[in-house]
C-alpha positions, 0 to 999 in steps of 0.5 A: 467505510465512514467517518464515524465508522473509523471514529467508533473503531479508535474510541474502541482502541483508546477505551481497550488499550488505554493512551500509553504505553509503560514500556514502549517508546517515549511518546512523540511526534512521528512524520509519517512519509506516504504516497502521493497517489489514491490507492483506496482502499489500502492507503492513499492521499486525497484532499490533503489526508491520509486515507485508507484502511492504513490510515485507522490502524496506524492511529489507533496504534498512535492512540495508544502509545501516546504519539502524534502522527503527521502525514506527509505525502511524497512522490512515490520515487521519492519517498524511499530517499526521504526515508533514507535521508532522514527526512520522515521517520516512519514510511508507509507502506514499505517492503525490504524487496522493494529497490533493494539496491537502494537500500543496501548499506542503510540500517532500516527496520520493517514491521511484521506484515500489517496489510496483506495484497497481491500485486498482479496483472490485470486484463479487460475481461474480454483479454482474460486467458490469453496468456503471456505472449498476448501481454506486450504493453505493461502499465504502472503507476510511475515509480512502481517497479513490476518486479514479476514482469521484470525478465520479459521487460528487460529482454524486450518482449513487454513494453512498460509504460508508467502513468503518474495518475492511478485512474488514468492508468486503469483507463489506459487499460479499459480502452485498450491502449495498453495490454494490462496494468501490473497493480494491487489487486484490491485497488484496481477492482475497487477503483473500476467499479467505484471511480470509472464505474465499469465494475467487472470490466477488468479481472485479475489474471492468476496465470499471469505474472504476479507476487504475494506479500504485504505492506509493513511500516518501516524506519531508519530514524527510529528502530524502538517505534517499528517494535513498539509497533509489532508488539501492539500488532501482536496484541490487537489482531481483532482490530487490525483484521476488523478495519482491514475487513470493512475497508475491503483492503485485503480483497483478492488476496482472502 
């Protein structure tokens, strides 16, 4: 998706919805923690932007409540402690499963879902069908917690090996070094044919360990801008489901 494609979807937004909101949350500037990894085309952080089909729905929100976002990228381990801590006020993407043991005793509030995705397992095409037992080696990225795969890994029948680097996991993978990547399945597709250039080369395993679910914003700081938030979600489906749908954000899972 372009620039100019993303422009004429936010002027659409401003021109529809107007630049503020009568009843919501006081117009502000909002810290927006993100990943610092390239998940394209869901969220992802290259060149120092924000980027991603995340990126346009959480703006056009901002447009039309009158906030200002800023995007500040943080390892993925240490993202959830500068939510927690005070150290950004919104947190995209989030999920209250995720280190839920982390979070316990801390009040934070999530949005209704905003980008639906499938975390799974994918295999090189050749691999595909082989079952479990063929899965002993087990690739994320690090600080991503395989959560369908946990049992087995805590009983010694997979190895996890976590790569910091998105790209170098999925080559890792494509060559035969590990077994199968646990990742979204939108963003390994996209990333296989767009940046290692071997489109087809690894396909999802449904019959593998895998979760549904989606990537909600979340905050501590400030409850008031997460339902300001869903209520402009309630209100804009068509625009939400027509960025997600030229961004190929949801692929795999629709």
């Amino acid at each position: 998706m372009t620039a100019r494609h993303v422009a004429r979807l936010l002027t659409g937004v401003v021109l529809a919805v107007g630049v503020s909101s009568a009843t919501g949350a006081a117009a502000r500037e909002l810290v927006v923690g993100v990943e610092a990894i390239d998940y394209a085309p869901v969220y992802g952080y290259r060149d120092g932007q924000f980027v991603g089909a995340a990126r346009p729905i959480l703006d056009a929100f901002a447009q039309a409540k009158g906030h200002q976002l800023i995007y500040k990228a943080f390892p993925v381990k240490r993202l959830l402690a500068e939510l927690i801590h005070g150290g950004v006020d919104l947190k995209f993407p989030d999920s209250p499963d995720w280190q839920a043991a982390v979070r316990k005793g801390h009040s934070i509030a999530y949005s209704r879902p905003v980008i639906a995705y499938i975390d799974g397992t994918l295999v090189r095409r050749d691999n595909a069908g082989h079952g479990l037992d063929a899965v002993r080696s087990l690739g994320t990225v690090a600080g991503f917690t395989p959560y369908a795969w946990l049992s087995r890994i805590q009983a010694g029948q997979v190895e996890l090996k976590e790569n910091p680097g998105f790209e170098q996991l999925l080559r890792q993978v494509h060559t035969g070094r590990i077994d199968a990547v646990y990742a979204n399945v939108a963003v390994t597709l996209a990333t296989a044919e767009t940046v290692l250039g071997v489109p087809g080369a690894l396909v999802f395993a449904p019959d593998l360990p895998h979760v549904a679910e989606a990537y909600r914003l979340s905050s501590r700081k400030a409850p008031e801008v997460i339902a300001e938030f869903d209520d402009w979600l309630a209100k804009n489906p068509e625009l939400v489901t027509d960025i997600i749908a030229k961004f190929g954000a949801e692929r795999g899972v629709r």
